[in-house]
Biopython code that builds the backbone (N, CA, C, O; Angstrom):
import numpy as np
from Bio.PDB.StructureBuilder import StructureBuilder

atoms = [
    (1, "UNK", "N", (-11.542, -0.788, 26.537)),
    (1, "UNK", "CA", (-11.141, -2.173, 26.604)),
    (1, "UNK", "C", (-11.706, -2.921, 25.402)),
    (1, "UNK", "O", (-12.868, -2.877, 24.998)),
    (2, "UNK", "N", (-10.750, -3.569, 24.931)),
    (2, "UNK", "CA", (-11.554, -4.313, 23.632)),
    (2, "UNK", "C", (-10.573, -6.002, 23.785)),
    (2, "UNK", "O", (-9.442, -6.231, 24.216)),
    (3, "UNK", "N", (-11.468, -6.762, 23.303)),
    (3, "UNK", "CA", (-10.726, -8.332, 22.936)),
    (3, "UNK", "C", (-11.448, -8.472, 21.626)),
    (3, "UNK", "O", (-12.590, -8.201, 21.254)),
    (4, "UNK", "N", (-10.063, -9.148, 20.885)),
    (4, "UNK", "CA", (-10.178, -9.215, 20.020)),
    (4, "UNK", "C", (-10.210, -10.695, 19.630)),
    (4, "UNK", "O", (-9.087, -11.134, 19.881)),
    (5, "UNK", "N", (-11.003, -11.685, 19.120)),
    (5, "UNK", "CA", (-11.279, -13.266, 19.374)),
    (5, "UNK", "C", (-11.278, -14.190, 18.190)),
    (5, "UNK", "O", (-12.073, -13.965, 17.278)),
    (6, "UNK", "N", (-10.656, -14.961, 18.141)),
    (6, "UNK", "CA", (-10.888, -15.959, 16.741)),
    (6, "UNK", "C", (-9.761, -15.916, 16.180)),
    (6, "UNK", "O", (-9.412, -17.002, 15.718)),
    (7, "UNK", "N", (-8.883, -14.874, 16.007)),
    (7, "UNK", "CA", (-8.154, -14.376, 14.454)),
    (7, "UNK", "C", (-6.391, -15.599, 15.065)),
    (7, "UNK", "O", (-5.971, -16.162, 16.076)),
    (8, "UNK", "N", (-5.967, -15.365, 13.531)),
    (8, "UNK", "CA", (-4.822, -15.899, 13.821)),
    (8, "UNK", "C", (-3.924, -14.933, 13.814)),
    (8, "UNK", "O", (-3.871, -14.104, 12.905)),
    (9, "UNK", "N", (-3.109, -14.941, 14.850)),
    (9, "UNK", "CA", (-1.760, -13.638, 15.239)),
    (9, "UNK", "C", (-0.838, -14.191, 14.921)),
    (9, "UNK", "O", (-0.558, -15.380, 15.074)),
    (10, "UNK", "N", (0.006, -12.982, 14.210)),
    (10, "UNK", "CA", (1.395, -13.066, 13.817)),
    (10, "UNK", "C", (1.630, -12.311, 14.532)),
    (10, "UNK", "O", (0.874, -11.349, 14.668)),
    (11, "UNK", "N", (3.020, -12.476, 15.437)),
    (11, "UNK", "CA", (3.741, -11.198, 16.012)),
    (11, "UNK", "C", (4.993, -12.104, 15.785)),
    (11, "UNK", "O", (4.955, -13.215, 16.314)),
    (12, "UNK", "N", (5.861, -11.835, 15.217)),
    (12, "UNK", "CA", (7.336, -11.990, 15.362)),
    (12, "UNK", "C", (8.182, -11.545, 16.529)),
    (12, "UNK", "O", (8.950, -12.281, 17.149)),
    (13, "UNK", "N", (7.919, -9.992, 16.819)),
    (13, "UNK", "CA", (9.004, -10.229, 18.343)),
    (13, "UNK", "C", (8.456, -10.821, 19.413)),
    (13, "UNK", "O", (9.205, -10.807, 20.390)),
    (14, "UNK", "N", (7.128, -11.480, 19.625)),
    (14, "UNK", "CA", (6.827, -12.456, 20.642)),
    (14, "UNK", "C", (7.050, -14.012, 20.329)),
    (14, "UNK", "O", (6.682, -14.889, 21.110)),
    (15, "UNK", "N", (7.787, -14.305, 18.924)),
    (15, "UNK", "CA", (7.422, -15.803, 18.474)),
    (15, "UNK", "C", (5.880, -16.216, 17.871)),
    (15, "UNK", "O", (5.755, -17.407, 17.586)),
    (16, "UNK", "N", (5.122, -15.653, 17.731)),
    (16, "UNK", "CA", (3.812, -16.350, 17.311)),
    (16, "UNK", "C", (3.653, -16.035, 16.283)),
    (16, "UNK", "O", (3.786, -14.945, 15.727)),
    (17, "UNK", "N", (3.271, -17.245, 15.859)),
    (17, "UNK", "CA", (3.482, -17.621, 14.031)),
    (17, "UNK", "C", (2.028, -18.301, 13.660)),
    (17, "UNK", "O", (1.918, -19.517, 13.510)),
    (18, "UNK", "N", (0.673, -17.177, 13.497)),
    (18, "UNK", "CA", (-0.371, -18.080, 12.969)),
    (18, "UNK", "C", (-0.988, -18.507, 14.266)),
    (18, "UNK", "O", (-1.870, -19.313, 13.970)),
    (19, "UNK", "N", (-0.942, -18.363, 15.427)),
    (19, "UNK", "CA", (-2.093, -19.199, 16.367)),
    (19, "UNK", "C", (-2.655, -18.208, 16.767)),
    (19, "UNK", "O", (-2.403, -17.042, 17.072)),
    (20, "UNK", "N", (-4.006, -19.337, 16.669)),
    (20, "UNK", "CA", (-5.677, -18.767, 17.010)),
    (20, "UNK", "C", (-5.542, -18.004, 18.695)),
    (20, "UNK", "O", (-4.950, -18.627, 19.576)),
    (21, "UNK", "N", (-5.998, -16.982, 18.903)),
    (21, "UNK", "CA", (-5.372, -16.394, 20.106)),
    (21, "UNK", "C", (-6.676, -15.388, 20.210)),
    (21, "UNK", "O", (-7.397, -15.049, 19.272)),
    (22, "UNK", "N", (-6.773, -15.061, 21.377)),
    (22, "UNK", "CA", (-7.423, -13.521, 21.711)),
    (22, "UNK", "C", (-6.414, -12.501, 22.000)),
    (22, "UNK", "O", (-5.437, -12.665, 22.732)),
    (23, "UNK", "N", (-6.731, -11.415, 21.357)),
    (23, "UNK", "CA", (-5.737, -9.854, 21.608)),
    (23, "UNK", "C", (-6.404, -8.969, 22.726)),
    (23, "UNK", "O", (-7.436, -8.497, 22.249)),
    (24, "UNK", "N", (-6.298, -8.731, 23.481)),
    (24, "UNK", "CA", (-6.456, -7.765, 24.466)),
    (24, "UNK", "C", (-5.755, -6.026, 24.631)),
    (24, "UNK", "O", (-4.677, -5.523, 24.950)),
    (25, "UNK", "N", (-6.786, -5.675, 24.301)),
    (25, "UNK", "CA", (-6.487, -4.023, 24.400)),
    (25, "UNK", "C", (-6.670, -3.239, 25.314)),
    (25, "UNK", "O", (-7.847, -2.899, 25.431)),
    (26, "UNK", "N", (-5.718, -2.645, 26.283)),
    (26, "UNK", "CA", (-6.695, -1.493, 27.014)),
    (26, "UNK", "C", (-6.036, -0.052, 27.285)),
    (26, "UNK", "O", (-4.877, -0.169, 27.683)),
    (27, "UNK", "N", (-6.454, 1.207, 27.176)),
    (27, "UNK", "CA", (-5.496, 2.636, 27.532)),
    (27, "UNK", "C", (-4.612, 1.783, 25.928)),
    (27, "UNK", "O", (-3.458, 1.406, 26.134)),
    (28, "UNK", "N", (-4.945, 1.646, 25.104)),
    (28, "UNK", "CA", (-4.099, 2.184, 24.047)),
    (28, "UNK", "C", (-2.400, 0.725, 24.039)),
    (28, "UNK", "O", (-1.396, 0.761, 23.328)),
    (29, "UNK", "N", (-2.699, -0.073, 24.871)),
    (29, "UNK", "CA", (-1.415, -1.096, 24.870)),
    (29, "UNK", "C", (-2.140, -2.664, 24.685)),
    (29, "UNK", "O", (-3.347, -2.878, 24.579)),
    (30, "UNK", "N", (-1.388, -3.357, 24.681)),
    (30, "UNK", "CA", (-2.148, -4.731, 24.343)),
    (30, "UNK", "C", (-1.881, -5.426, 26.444)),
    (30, "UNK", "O", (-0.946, -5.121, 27.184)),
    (31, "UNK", "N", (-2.739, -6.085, 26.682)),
    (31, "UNK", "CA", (-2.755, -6.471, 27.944)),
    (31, "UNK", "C", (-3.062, -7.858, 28.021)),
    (31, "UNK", "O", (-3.492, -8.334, 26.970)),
    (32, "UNK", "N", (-2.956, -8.625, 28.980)),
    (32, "UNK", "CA", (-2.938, -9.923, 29.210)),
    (32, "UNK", "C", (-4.501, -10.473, 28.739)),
    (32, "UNK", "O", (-4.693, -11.482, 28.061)),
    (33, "UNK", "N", (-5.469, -9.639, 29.221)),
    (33, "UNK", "CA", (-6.864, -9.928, 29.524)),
    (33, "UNK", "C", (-7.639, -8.606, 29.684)),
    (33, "UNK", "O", (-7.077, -7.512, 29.737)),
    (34, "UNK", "N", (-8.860, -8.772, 29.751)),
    (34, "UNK", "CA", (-9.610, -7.539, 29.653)),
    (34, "UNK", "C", (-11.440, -7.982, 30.312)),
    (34, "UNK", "O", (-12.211, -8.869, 29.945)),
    (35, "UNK", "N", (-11.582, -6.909, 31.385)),
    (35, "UNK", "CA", (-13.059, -7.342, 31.833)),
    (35, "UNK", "C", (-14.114, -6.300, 30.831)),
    (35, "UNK", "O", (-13.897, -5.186, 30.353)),
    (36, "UNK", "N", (-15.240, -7.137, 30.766)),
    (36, "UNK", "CA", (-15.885, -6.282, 29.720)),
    (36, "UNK", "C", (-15.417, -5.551, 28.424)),
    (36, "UNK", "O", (-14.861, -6.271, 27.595)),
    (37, "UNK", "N", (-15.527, -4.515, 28.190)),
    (37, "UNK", "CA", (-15.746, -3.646, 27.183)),
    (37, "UNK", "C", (-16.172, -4.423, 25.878)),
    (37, "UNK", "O", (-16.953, -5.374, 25.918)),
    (38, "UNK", "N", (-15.670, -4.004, 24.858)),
    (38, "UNK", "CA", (-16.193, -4.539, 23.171)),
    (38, "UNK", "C", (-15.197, -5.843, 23.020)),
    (38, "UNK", "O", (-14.071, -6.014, 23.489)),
    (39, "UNK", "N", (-15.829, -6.508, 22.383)),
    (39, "UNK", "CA", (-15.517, -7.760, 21.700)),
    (39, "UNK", "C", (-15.714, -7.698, 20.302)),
    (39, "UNK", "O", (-16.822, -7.389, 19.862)),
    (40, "UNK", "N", (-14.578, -8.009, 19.407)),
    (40, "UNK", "CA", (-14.640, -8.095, 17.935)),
    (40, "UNK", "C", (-14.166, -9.478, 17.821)),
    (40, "UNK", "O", (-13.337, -10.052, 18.527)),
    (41, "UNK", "N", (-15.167, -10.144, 16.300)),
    (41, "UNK", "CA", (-15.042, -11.278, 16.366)),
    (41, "UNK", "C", (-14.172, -11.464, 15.274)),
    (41, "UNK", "O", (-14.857, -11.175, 14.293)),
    (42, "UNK", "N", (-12.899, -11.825, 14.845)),
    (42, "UNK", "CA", (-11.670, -11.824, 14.074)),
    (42, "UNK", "C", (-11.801, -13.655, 13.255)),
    (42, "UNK", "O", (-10.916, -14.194, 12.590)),
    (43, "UNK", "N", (-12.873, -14.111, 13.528)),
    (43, "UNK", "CA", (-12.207, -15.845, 13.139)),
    (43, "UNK", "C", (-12.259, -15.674, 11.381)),
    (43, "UNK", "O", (-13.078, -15.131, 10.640)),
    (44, "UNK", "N", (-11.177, -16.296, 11.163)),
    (44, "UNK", "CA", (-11.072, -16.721, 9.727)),
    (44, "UNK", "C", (-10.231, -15.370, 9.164)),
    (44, "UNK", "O", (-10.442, -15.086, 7.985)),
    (45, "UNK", "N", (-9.444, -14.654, 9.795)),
    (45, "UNK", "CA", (-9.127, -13.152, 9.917)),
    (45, "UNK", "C", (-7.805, -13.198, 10.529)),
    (45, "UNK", "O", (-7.507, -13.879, 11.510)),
    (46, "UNK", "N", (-7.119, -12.505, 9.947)),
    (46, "UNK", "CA", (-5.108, -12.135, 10.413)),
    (46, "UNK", "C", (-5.341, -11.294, 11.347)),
    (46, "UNK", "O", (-6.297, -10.547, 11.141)),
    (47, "UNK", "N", (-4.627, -11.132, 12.575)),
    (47, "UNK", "CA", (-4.840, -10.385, 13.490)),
    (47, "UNK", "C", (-3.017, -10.058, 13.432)),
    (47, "UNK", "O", (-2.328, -10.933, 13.957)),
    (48, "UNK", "N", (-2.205, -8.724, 12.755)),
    (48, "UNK", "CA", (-1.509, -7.981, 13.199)),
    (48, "UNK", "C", (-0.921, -7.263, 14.090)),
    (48, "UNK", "O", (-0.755, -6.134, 13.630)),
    (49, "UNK", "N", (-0.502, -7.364, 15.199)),
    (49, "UNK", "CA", (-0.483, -6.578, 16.334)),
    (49, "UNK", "C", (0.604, -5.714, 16.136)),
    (49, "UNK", "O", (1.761, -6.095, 15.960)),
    (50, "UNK", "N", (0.203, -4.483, 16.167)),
    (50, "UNK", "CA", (1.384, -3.059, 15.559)),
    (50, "UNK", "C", (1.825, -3.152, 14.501)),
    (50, "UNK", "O", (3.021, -2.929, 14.312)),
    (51, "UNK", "N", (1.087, -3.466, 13.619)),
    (51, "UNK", "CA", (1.586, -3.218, 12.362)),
    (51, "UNK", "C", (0.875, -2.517, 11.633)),
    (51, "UNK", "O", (-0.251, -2.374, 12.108)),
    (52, "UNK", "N", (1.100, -1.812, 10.304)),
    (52, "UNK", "CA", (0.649, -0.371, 10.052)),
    (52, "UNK", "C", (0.436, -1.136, 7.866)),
    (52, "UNK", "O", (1.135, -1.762, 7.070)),
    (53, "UNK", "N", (-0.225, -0.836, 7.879)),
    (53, "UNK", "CA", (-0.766, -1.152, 5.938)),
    (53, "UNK", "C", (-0.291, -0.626, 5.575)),
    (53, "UNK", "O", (-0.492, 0.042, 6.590)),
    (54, "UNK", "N", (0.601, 0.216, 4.753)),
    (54, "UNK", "CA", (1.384, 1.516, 4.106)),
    (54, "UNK", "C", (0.548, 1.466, 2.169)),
    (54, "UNK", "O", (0.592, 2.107, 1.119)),
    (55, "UNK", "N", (0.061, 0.574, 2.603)),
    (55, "UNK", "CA", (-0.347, 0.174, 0.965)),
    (55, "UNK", "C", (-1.824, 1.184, 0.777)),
    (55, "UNK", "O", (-2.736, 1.091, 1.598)),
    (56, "UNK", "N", (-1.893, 2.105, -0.374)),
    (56, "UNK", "CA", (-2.562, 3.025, -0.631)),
    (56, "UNK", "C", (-2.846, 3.575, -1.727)),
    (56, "UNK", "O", (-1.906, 4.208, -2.208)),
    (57, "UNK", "N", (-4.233, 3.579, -2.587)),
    (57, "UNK", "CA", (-4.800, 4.199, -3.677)),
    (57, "UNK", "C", (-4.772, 5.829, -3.523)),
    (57, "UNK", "O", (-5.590, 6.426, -2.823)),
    (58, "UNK", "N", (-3.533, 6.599, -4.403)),
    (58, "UNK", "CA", (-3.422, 7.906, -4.464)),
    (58, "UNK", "C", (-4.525, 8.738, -5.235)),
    (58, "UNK", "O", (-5.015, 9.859, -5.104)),
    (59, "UNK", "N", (-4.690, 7.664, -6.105)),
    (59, "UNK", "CA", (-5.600, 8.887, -7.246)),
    (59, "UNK", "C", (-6.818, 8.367, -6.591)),
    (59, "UNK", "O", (-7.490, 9.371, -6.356)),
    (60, "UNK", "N", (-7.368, 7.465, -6.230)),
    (60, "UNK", "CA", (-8.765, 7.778, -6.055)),
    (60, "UNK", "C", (-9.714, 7.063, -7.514)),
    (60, "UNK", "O", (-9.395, 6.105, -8.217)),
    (61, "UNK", "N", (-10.661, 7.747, -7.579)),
    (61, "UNK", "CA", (-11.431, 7.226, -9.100)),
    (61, "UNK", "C", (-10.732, 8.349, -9.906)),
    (61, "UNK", "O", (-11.365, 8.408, -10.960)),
    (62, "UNK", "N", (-9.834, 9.181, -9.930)),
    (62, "UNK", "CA", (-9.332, 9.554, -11.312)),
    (62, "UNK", "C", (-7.905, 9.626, -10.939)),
    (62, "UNK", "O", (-7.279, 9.834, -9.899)),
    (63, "UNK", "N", (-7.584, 9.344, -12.341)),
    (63, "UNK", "CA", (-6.355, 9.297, -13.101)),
    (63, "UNK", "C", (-5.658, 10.464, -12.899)),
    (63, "UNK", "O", (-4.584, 10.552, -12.304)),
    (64, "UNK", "N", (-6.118, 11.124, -13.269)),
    (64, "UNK", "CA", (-5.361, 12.725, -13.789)),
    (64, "UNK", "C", (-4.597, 13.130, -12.292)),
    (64, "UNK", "O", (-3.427, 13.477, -12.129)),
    (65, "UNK", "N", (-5.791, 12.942, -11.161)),
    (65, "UNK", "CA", (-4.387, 13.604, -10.235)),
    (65, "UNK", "C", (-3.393, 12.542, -9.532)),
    (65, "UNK", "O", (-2.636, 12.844, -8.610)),
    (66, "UNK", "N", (-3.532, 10.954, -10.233)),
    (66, "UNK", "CA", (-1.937, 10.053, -10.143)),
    (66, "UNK", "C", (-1.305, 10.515, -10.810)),
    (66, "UNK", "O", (-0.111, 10.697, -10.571)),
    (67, "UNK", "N", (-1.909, 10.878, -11.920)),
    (67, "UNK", "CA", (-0.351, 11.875, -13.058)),
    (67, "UNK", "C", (0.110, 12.767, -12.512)),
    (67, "UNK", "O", (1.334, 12.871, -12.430)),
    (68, "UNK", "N", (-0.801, 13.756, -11.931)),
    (68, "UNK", "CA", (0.057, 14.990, -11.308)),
    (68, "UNK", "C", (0.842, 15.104, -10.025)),
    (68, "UNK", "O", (1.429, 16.080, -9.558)),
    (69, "UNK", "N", (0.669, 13.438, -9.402)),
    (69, "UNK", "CA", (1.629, 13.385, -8.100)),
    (69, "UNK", "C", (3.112, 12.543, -8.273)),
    (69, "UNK", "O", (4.061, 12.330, -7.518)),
    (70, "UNK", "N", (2.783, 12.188, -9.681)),
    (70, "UNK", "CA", (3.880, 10.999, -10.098)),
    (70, "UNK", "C", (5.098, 12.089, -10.806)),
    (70, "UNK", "O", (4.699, 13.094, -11.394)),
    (71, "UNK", "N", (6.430, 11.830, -10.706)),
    (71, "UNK", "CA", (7.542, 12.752, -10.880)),
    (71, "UNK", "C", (7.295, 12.196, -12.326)),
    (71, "UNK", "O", (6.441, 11.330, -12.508)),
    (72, "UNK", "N", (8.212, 12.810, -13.571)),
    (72, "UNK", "CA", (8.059, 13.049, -14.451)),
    (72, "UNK", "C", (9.379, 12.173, -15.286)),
    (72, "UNK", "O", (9.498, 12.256, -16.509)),
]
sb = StructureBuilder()
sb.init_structure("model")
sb.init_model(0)
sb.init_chain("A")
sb.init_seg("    ")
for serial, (resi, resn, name, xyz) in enumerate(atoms, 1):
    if name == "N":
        sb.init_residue(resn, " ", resi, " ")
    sb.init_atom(name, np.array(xyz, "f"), 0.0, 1.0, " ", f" {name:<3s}", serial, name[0])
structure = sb.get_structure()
């Protein structure tokens, strides 16, 4: 169980655009509310719900193997 507190949520297929909200997690789904477990404190922080970063550093600290993954 986790709540997540402070952050501002975007979710588009629910309508929420930016309001300060708590996220509730539990078994892996988002839930109304939650007794106990962990609390993370999100204020001043985007809170995403199902959404995934795709954005990613390939090479790392060297160069040489972005060259060797990049087509030619």
């Amino acid at each position: 169980m986790i709540r997540i507190t402070g952050g501002k949520i975007y979710d588009p297929a629910s309508g929420i655009n930016g309001e300060v909200r708590d996220l509730c997690i539990e078994g892996g789904k988002f839930v109304s509310s939650v007794i106990g477990g962990r609390t993370i404190d999100a204020t001043g922080m985007i809170i995403f719900p199902g959404g995934v970063d795709v954005h990613t550093h390939v090479a790392g600290g060297s160069i040489n193997f972005a060259r060797a993954m990049t087509p030619e």
